[in-house]
Structures are given as structure tokens and as C-alpha cells.
C-alpha positions as CSV (number, residue, x, y, z in Angstrom):
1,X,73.8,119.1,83.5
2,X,76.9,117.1,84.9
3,X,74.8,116.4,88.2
4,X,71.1,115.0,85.7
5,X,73.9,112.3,84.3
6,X,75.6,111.7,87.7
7,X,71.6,110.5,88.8
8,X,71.1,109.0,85.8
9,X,74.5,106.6,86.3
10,X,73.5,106.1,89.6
11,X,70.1,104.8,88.6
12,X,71.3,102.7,85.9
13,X,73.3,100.8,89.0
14,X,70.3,101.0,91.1
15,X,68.1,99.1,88.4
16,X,71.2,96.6,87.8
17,X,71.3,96.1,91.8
18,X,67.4,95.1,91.5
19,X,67.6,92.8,89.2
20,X,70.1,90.8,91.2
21,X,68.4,91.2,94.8
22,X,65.4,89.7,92.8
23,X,67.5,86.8,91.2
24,X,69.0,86.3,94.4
25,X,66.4,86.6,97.2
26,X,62.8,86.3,94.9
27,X,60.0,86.8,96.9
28,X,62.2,87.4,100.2
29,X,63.7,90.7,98.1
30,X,62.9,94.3,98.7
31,X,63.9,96.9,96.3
32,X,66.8,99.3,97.2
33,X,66.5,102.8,96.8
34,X,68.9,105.5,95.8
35,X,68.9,107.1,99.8
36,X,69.8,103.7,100.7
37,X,72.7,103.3,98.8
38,X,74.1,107.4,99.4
39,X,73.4,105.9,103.2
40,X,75.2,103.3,103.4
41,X,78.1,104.5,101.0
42,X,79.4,107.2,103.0
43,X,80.4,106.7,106.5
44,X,79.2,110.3,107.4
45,X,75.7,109.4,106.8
46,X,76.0,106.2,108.7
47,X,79.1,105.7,111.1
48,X,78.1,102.9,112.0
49,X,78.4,101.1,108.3
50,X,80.9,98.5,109.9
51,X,81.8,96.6,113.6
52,X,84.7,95.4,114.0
53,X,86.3,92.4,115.7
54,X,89.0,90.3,116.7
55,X,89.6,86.1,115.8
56,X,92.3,83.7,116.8
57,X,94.8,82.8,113.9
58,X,96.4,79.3,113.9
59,X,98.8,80.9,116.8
60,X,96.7,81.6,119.2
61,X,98.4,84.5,120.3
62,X,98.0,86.6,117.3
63,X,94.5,87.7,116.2
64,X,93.5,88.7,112.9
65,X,91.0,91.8,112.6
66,X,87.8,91.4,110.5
67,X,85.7,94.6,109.5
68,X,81.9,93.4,109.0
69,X,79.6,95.2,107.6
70,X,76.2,96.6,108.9
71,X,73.4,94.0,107.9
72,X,72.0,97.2,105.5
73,X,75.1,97.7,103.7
74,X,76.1,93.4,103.6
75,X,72.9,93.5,102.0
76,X,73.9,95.6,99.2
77,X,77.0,94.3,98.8
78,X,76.3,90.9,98.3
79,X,74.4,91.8,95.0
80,X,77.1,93.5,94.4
81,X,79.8,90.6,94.4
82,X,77.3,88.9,92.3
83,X,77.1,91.5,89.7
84,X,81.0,92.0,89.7
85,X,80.8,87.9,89.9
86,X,78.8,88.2,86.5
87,X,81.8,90.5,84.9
88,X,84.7,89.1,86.1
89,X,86.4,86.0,85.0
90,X,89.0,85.6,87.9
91,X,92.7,84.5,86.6
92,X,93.4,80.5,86.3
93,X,95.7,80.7,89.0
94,X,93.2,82.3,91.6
95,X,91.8,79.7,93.5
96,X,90.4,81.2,96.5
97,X,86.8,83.2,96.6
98,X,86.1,81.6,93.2
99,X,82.5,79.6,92.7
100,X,83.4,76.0,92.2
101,X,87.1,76.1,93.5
102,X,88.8,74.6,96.4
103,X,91.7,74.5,98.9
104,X,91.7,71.1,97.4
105,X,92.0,72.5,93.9
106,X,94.9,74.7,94.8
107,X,97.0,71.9,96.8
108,X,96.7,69.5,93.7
109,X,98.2,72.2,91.0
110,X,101.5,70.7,93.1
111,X,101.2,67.6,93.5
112,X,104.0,65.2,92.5
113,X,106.6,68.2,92.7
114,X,110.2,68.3,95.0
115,X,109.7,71.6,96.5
116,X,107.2,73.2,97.6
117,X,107.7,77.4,97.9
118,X,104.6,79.0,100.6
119,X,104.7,82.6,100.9
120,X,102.5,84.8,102.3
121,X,101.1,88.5,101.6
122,X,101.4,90.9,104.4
123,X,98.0,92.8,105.5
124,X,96.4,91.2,102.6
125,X,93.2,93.3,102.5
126,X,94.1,96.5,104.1
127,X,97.0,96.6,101.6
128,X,94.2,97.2,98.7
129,X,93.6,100.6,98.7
130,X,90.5,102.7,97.7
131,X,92.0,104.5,94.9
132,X,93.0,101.3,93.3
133,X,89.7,100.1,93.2
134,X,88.3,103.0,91.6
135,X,90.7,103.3,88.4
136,X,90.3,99.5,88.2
137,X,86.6,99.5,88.1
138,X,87.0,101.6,85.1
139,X,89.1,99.1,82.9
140,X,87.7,96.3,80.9
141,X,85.6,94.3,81.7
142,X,83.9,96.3,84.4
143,X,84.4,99.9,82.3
144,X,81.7,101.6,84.8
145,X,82.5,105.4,84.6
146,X,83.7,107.5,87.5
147,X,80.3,108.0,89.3
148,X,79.9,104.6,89.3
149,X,83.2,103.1,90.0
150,X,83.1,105.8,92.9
151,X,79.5,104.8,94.4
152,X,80.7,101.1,94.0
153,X,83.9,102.1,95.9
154,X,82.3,103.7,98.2
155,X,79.9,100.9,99.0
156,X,82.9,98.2,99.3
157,X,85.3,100.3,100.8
158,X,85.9,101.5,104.8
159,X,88.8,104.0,106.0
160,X,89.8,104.1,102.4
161,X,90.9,100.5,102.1
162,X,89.4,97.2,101.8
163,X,87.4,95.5,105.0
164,X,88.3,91.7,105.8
165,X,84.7,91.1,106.4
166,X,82.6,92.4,103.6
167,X,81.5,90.1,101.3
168,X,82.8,92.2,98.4
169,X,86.2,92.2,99.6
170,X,86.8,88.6,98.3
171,X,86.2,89.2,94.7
172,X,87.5,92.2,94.7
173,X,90.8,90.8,95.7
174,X,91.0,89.1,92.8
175,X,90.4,91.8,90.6
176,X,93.0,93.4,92.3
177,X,95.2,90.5,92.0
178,X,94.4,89.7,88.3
179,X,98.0,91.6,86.9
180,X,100.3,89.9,89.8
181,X,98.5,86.4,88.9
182,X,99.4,87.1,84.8
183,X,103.1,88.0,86.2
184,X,103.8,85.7,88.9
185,X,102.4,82.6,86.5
186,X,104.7,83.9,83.8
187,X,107.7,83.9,86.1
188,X,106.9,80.6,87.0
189,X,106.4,79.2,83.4
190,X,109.8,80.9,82.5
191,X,111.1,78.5,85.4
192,X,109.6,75.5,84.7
193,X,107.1,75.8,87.6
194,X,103.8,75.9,88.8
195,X,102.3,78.4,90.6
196,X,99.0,79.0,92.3
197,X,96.9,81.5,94.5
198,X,94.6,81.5,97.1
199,X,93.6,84.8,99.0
200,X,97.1,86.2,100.5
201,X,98.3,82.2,100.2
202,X,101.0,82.5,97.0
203,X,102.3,78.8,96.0
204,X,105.2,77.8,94.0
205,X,106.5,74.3,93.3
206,X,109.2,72.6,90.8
207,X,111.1,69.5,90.5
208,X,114.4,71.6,91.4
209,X,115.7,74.4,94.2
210,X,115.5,77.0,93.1
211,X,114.5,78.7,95.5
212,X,117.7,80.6,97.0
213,X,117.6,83.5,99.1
214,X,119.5,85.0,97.2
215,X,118.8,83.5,93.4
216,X,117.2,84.8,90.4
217,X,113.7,83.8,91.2
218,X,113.7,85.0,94.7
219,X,114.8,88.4,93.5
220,X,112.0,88.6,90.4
221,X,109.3,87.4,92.6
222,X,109.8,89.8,95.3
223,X,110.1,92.5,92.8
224,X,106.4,91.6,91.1
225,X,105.1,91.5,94.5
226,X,106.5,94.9,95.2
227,X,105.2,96.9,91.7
228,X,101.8,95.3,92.7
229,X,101.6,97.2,95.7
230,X,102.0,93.8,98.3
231,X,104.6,93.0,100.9
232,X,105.8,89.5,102.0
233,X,105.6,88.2,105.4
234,X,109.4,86.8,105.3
235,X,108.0,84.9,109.0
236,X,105.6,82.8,107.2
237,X,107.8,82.2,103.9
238,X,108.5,78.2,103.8
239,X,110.9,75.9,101.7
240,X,109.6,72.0,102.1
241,X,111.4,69.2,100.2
242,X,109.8,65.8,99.5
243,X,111.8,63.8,102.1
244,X,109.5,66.6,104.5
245,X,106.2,67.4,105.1
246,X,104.9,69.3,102.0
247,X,101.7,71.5,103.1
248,X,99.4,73.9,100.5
249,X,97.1,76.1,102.9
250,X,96.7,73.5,105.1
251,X,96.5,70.4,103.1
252,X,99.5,68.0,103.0
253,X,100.1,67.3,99.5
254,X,103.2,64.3,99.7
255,X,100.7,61.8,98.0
256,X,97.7,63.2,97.9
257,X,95.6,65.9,99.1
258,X,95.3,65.4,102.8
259,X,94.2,66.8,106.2
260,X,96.7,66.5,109.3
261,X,96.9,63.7,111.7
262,X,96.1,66.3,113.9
263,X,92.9,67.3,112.6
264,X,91.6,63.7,112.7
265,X,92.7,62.9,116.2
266,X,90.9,66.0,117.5
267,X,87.8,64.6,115.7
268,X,87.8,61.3,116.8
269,X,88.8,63.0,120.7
270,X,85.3,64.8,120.4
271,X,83.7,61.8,119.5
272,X,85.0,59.3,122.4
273,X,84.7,61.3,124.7
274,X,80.9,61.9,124.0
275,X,80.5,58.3,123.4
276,X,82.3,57.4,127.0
277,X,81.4,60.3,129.0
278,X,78.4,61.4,127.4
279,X,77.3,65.0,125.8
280,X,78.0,67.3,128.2
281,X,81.5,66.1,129.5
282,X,82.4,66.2,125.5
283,X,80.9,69.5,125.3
284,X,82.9,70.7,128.4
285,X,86.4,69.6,127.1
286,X,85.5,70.8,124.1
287,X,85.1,74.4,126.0
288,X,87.8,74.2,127.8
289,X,90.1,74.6,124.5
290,X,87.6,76.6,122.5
291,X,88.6,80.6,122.2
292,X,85.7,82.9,122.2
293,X,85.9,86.1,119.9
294,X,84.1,89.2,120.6
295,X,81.3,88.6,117.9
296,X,80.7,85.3,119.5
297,X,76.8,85.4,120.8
298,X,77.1,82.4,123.6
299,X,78.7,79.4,123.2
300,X,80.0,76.9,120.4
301,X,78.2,73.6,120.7
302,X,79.9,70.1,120.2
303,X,77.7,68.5,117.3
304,X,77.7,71.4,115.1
305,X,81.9,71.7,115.4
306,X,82.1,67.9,114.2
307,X,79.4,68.2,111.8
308,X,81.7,71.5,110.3
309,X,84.8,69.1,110.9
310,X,83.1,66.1,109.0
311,X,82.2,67.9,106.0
312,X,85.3,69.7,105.7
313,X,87.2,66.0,105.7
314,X,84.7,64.9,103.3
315,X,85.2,67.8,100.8
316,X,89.3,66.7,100.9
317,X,89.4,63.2,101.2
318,X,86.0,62.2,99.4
319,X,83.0,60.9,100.3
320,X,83.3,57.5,99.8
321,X,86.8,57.3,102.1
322,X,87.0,55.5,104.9
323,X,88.3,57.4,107.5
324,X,85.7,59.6,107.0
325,X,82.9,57.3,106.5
326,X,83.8,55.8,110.2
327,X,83.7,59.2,112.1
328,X,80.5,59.9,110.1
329,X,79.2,56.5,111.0
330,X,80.1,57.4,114.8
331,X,78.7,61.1,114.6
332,X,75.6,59.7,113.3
333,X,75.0,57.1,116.0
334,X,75.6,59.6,119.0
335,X,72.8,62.0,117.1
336,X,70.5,59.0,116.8
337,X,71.0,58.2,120.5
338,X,70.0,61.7,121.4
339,X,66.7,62.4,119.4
340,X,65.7,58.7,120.4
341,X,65.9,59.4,124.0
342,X,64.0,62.8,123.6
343,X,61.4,61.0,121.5
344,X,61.1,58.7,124.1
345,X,60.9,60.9,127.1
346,X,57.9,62.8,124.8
347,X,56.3,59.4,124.6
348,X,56.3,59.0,128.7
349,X,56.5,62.0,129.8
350,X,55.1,64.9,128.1
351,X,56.8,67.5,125.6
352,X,57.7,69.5,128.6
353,X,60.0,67.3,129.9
354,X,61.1,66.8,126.6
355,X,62.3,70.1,125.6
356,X,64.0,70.4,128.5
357,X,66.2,67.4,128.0
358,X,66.9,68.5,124.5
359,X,68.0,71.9,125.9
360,X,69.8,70.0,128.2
361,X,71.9,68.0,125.4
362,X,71.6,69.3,122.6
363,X,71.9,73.3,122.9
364,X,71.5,76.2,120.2
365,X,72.4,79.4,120.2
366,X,69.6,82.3,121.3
């Protein structure tokens, strides 16, 4: 009897899971099955659910591990984020891995502040445990019973803790995170601050220090932080004043949300350098910096890292401002110089000759 209602939970899950991949993927969708899902659930039945590699952080020196799923089981869990997406209002505070949120949205909860308090979470994902997972899958407003909340565990889980990688892991973070964002934004109210989160990226701001070592706050938050399971990395812990350079995961925030000078000059270093040298000098320098990871399948090209660059400056500083506007304006001349060329060696020479300069210049990954 107990195994007919285990199947019959399962199913319910299944059909639920359906509905989604057909929502998500229409005509492109193909139904899961049950064998699919046990498969891909249990690391017995497939040991090879996950790959796992290494990229650069900011310091190059230190690397930061991601776990990726098999394209089977990112399949699954994808309508799975979306289902838990569906159920799950995340906490105001959260600002990362929510639809319609921002890096830009985080850094402007502190505008106009004095100080500006960054600290980070230790091991951020591998910190969030299996077991965790499973009783809170069974709260409100998920409430799926065990066999459920354990096949959904399963599925999201590797080694018993949660993958950087999956496309579950996320969302799940801030389930996770839902009781230390109700804490830590009480703390802050109870100081007169304001307090955000993105990921493992926890941000605290007030007119006034009070941000002691050794003070009252200090001592509460790392307490909260500590009941919810999380460490702090003390190395990455920053104190920034006005008078200094005030930065929220990655955005200076003095005046207004803002990328670095750095990031522009690097930008505009692609782009003379392909506009004096031409393509394949700029895409050369740009190698000669650039640090491969082990998923990487051949190499970066040029016009696809500024296009990535562009729209990121455009997401921060807008659309309509100037700096960006000028680079665009640049970017878009050297791609308009390129197809012209090919179009014209087509013209006298023959598509032959023509696909050859374009995989000359303009390269893509095989």
C-alpha cells in the first residue's frame, strides 16, 4: 500500500513536470518519464549526473568550482526551478536569481548612505545541505510530502549538498535563505539600516559606524549567520566610507550606480586596438590575457566579449548614456566594416573565398 501512494506521488510530479516542459519548450518538448527521473536522481543509476570544473575568480589565482549537470538531468531541472519559481515568492531583500532583479537593483537599495558594510558567505552552495532541502520542501508554500520533497532532492542535489552549476541551485538558495533574509532585514531595521542580498553577496549600509568589530551589530549579525547554518569569509568582509570608493557586487554606488573605470578602459582597449591594428591583432591581445577553464571548447572571440561587455554597461548605466552609446557606436562600425568586406569579396570573388575570410576574421566556436 505505502509503495501504490509512493508511485502515485511520484506521478503527480511527473504530470506537473509535463506541463512545464510543454509551457516552456512547446513543440521542441518531449515528455519525461518516471525511469528518467529515478535515472537521473540517483547517482548510482547514473554516475555521471554531473562534470565538474574549475573558473578564474576576480583573483586569478583562486578558482571557484562549479558542478554542472548532465544535459538529461539540466533538462529536468530547469522545469523544475520554474515550478519551484511558480511557488516561491523570494524575500524583498533577495536580489540575486530573481526574474526581473538586478545587480543594479541591489547597489541602489544603498545609495546616498555613509557606509557601506560588504560581507561575504563562505562556500555559499556547498554549505546548503541535502537534508535542509528536504524538511524545507515540506513547509509552506511548497508542502510536497516526503516522497516528493525526496525525488526533488534528489534531482537538485549531488554528494548530498547543493551543485554551483545546476540551474536549480539558484532558487533554491533563496528558499534556503528566506529565514536569514526575515532576520538579517530585521536587524537592520532595528538599526536604522538597509540591508540587501544577492547570492552569498550580504550588504549593509547606514548613515552612521556602526560597524565595530567588536559592537553590537557585528556580534548579532554574525550570530544570525551562524543559526542559519553559513560562515563568513572575514577576508572579503569590507568597511567603505563616503570620502572612499563605495562598491555593491561590483557597482560603485558614490553617486550612482556605476561600472569601474577599469571596466571601460578595457572596452575601449579592445576596440582601438581592432580599429588600429585590425581583427586579429585585437583578437591576439585579447588572448594573451584571457584564462581558459577546462569546460572551455576552443577559444573566446573578440566581438562576442565586447558585445557581452556592451550590454552589461548598458543594463547599468542605461541605454541612452553616452559613454555607452560611443563604444556602441564604435563596436558597430568595426562589425559593419567586416560583413561589408565579406560581401564584397562574395561579389568579386566567389562564396568560397568568402567564407574563408569570414573564418579568417570573424571566428565561432565548432
Amino acid at each position: 500500500m505505502e509503495e501504490l501512494k509512493t508511485t502515485e506521488v511520484k506521478t503527480e510530479l511527473l504530470k506537473e513536470l509535463n506541463e512545464i516542459n510543454k509551457a516552456l519548450y512547446g513543440e521542441k518538448s518531449f515528455l519525461f518519464t518516471m525511469k528518467q527521473l529515478n535515472y537521473h536522481a540517483y547517482s548510482k543509476n547514473n554516475p555521471h549526473r554531473y562534470v565538474q570544473f574549475q573558473i578564474p575568480k576576480k583573483k586569478q589565482r583562486e578558482f571557484r568550482t562549479i558542478t554542472a549537470p548532465c544535459r538529461g538531468l539540466k533538462y529536468i531541472q530547469r522545469c523544475l526551478n520554474a515550478m519551484l519559481l511558480d511557488k516561491f515568492t523570494p524575500h524583498p531583500s533577495a536580489k540575486g536569481f530573481v526574474p526581473g532583479k538586478s545587480i543594479v537593483d541591489n547597489a541602489k537599495v544603498h545609495l546616498g548612505q555613509n557606509y557601506i558594510y560588504n560581507i561575504d558567505l563562505k562556500d555559499f552552495f556547498p554549505s546548503i545541505k541535502a537534508a535542509r532541502i528536504f524538511a524545507r520542501l515540506q513547509l509552506h508554500p511548497f508542502s510536497f510530502d516526503r516522497e516528493t520533497s525526496s525525488l526533488i532532492t534528489d534531482l537538485c542535489c549531488h554528494e548530498g549538498v547543493l551543485p554551483q552549476g545546476a540551474p536549480t541551485s539558484p532558487t533554491i538558495t533563496n528558499i534556503i535563505c528566506e529565514r536569514l533574509d526575515w532576520r538579517l532585514s530585521k536587524l537592520a531595521q532595528r538599526y536604522n539600516m538597509r540591508y540587501s542580498r544577492y547570492a552569498d553577496d550580504i550588504t549593509f549600509s547606514s548613515m552612521g559606524n556602526l560597524f565595530h568589530e567588536d559592537g553590537d551589530f557585528v556580534k548579532e549579525l554574525h550570530r544570525f549567520i551562524e543559526m542559519e547554518g553559513f560562515t563568513i569569509n572575514t577576508e572579503k568582509t569590507r568597511l567603505n566610507s563616503k570620502y572612499q570608493r563605495q562598491e555593491v557586487t561590483g557597482l560603485i554606488i558614490n553617486e550612482k550606480p556605476n561600472v569601474t573605470q577599469k571596466y571601460v578602459k578595457q572596452i575601449r582597449t579592445m576596440l582601438n586596438n581592432w580599429e588600429k591594428s585590425g581583427y586579429e591583432y585585437a583578437q591576439s591581445k585579447f588572448l594573451e590575457h584571457y584564462h581558459p577553464t577546462k569546460k572551455t571548447k576552443g577559444e573566446p572571440h573578440i566581438e562576442i566579449i565586447i558585445s557581452g561587455k556592451l550590454d552589461y554597461l548598458k543594463m547599468v548605466k542605461g541605454e541612452k548614456d553616452r559613454t555607452y552609446l560611443k563604444l556602441k557606436n564604435r563596436y558597430d562600425q568595426l562589425l559593419g566594416s567586416i560583413v561589408t568586406n565579406i560581401l564584397d569579396v562574395w561579389e568579386k570573388d566567389g562564396i568560397e573565398e568568402a567564407i574563408e575570410l569570414y573564418e579568417k576574421t570573424i571566428h565561432r566556436n565548432k
